[in-house]
C-alpha positions in Angstrom: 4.4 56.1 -32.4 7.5 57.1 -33.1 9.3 54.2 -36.0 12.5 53.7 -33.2 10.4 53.2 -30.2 8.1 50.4 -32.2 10.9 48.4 -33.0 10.8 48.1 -29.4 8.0 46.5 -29.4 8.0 44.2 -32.3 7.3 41.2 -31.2 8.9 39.3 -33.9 12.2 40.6 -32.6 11.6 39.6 -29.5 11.1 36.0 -30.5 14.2 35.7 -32.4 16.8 37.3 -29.6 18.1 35.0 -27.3 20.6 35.5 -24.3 23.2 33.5 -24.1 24.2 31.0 -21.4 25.6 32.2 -18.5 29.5 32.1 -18.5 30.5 31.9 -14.5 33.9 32.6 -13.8 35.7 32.1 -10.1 39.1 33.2 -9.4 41.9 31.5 -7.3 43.3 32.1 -3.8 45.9 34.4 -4.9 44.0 36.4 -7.5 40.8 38.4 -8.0 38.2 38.9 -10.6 41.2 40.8 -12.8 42.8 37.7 -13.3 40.4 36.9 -16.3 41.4 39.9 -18.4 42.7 37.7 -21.4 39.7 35.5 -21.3 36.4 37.8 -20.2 36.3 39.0 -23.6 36.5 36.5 -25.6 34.0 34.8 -23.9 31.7 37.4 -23.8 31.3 37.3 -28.0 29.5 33.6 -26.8 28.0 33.9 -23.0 26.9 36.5 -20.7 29.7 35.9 -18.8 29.6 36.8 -14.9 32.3 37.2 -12.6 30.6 36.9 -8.9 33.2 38.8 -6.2 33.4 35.6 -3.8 37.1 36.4 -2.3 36.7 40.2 -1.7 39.8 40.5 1.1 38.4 43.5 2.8 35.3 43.3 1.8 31.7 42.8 3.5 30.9 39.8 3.8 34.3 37.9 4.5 34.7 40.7 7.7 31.5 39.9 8.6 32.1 36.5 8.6 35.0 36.9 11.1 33.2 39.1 13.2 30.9 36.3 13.8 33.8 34.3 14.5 33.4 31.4 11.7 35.6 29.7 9.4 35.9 31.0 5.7 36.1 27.3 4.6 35.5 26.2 0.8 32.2 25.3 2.2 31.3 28.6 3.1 32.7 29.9 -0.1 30.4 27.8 -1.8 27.1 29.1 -0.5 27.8 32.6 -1.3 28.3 31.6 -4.7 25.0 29.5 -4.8 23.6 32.3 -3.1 24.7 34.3 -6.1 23.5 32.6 -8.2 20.3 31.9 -6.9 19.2 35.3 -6.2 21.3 37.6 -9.5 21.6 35.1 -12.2 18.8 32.6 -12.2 19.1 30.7 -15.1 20.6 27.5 -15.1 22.3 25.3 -15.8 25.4 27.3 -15.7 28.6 26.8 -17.9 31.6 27.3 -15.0 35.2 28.4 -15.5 37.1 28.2 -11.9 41.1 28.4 -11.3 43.0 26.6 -8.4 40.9 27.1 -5.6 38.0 28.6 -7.8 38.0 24.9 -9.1 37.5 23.3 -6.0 34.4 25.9 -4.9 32.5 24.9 -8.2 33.2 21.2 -7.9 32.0 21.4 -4.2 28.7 23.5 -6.4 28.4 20.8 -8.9 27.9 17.7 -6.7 25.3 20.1 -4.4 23.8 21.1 -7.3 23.8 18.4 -10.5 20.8 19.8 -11.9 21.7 23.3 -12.5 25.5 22.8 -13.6 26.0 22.1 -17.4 29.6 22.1 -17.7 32.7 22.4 -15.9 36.3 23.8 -17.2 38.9 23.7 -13.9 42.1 25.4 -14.8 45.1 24.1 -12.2 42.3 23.4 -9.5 43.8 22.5 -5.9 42.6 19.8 -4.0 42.5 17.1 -5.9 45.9 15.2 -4.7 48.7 15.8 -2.2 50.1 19.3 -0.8 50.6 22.9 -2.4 53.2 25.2 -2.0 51.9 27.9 -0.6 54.2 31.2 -1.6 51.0 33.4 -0.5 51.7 32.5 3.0 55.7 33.8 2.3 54.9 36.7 0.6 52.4 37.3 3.6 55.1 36.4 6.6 57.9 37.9 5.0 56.9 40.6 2.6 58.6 38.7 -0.2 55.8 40.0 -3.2 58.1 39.3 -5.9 58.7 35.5 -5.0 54.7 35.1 -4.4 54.3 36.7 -8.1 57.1 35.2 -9.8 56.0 31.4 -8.4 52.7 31.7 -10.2 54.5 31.5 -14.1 56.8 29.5 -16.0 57.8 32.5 -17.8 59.3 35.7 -15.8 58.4 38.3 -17.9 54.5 38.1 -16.5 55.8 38.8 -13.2 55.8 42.3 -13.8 57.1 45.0 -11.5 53.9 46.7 -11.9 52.0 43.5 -10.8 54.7 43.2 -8.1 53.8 46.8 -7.0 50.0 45.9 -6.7 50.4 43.2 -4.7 53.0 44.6 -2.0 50.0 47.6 -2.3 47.7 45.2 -1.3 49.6 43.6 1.7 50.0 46.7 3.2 45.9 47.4 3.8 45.6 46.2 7.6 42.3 44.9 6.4 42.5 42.8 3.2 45.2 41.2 4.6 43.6 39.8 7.9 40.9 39.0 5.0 43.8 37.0 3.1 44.9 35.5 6.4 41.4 34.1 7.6 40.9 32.7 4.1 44.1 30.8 3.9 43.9 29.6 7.5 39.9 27.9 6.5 41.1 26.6 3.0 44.3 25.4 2.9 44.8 21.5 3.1 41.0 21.0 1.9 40.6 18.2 -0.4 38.1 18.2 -2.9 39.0 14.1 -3.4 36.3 12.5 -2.0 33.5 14.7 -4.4 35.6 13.4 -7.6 33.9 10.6 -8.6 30.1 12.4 -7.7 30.8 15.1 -10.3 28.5 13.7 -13.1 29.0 16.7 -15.6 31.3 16.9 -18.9 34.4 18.4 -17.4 37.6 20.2 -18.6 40.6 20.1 -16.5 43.9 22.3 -18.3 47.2 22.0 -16.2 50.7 23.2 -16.3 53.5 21.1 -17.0 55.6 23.3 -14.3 53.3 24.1 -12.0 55.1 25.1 -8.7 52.0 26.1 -6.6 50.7 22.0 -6.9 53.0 19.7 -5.7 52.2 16.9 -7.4 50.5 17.9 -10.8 50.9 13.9 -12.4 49.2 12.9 -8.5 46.8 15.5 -9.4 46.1 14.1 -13.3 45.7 10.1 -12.0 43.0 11.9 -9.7 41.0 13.9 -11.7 40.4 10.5 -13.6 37.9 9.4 -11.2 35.7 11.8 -12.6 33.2 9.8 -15.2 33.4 12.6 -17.3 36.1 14.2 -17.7 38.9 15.4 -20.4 42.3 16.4 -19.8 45.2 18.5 -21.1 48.3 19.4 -19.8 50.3 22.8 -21.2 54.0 23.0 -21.4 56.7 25.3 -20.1 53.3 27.0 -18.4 52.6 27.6 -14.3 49.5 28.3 -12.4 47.9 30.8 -14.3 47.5 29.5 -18.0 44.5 31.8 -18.5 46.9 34.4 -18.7 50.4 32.5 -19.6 48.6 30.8 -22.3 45.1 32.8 -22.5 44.9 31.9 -26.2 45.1 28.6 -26.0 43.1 28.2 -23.0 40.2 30.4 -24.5 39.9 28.1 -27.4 40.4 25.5 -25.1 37.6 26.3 -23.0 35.1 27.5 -26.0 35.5 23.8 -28.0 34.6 22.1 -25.0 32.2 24.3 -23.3 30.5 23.6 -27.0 31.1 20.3 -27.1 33.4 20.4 -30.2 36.6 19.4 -28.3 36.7 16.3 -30.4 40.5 15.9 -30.1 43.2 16.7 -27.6 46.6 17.4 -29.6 49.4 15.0 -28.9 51.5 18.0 -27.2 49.0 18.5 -24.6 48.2 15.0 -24.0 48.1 14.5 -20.2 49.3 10.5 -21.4 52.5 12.0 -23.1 53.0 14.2 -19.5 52.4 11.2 -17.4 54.9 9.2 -19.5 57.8 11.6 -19.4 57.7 11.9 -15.4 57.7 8.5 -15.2 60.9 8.4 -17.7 62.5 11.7 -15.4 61.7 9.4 -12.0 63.3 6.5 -13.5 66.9 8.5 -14.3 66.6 10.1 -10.8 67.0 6.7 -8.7 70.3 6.0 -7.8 72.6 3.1 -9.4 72.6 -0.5 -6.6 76.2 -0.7 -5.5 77.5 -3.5 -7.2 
């Protein structure tokens, strides 16, 4: 037998390679499976990182779906991605990554499915407390791309007129936009609140300080407290996206904890600190009593 093709076969080998835990990543409202280009491969030198297509606008399964005339609730949402899972990755428990309304389909996941969830990092999920502002539905009515693009950061410069470009690109296909439209009419306004305190894994939550797509990030923080488990850190001068405002940080972020060496959270991102300086901003902002 040829030396190369026995190595194949060594059996030894074979007992000493191990894959490593699946990385699951779900994407927001608003974006697709691209949004993780600043994170997949980072995470990919420590999981087999998959990124299941769940919000495909024009694709499949969501026209399907409305052909049958149901709802593309979070619910629904939910299923395909335990159908996923169940039938292309088969091996948990699964390490989870999920943004804004990612977050809420893995926490809805994670109380259906305790036993096969090992741990949960939700960057700026939705759902947990009051409204959101919803530029989507703007940039959908009136055409306005650049407001819907610039609304996600804190920081212009990301708000590219390429990325601008893609997205009017995007509006203008008949299909992924009645896709986009069905979505947002069986999603928005669902609270993941009640699920909160069922959610029984270690979980990450990252905010940002100027989030303009939550309405009420501090609302949002008290919330995600009612989790048993949970850590929190809150970025500054960063929007709805800090996997790619802040992809760095989050990766590092997201690696300590998924490997449960997130021992400390540094004073700057302290969601205590955040909490503390609305308070102090609310105080200044009611008015003087008339003496």
């Amino acid at each position: 037998m040829n030396p190369s093709v026995r190595k194949l076969f060594d059996l030894h080998r074979l007992h000493e390679y191990r894959r490593p835990a699946p990385l699951i990543l779900v994407n927001g409202l608003a974006e697709q499976s691209e949004s993780w280009f600043a994170n997949r491969r980072f995470w990919s030198r420590h999981f087999d990182v998959k990124v299941p297509e769940i919000l495909v606008y024009d694709g499949e399964s969501i026209h399907r779906r409305i052909e049958e005339e149901g709802e593309i609730t979070v619910e629904y949402l939910a299923e395909r991605l335990a159908v996923y899972l169940d039938e292309f990755v088969q091996r948990p428990p699964y390490y989870m990554v999920g943004s804004s309304l990612g977050g809420q389909l893995l926490l809805t996941y994670a109380v259906r499915h305790p036993e096969k969830v090992a741990r949960l990092a939700l960057v700026c999920p939705s759902g947990f407390f009051g409204d959101e502002n919803l530029p989507m539905m703007e940039g959908v009515r009136r055409s306005q791309y650049d407001t819907l693009v610039k609304s996600v950061f804190y920081r212009s410069h990301f708000a590219s007129e390429a990325l601008i470009e893609v997205i009017g690109r995007k509006f203008q296909d008949r299909r992924w936009k009645k896709g986009v439209l069905r979505t947002l009419r069986g999603t928005v306004g669902h609270s993941v609140a009640p699920l909160l305190r069922a959610v029984s894994q270690p979980t990450l939550v990252i905010w940002g300080a100027n989030d303009r797509v939550i309405s009420d990030v501090a609302g949002s923080i008290r919330a995600a407290t009612q989790m048993a488990r949970v850590r929190q850190v809150v970025i500054p001068k960063c929007g709805h996206a800090p996997q790619i405002e802040k992809s760095r940080l989050v990766n590092q972020l997201v690696l300590r904890f998924l490997r449960d060496k997130l021992k400390n959270i540094p004073p700057a991102l302290d969601p205590a600190r955040f909490l503390a300086r609305q308070e102090q901003r609310n105080r200044l902002r009611v008015p003087q009593k008339s003496r």
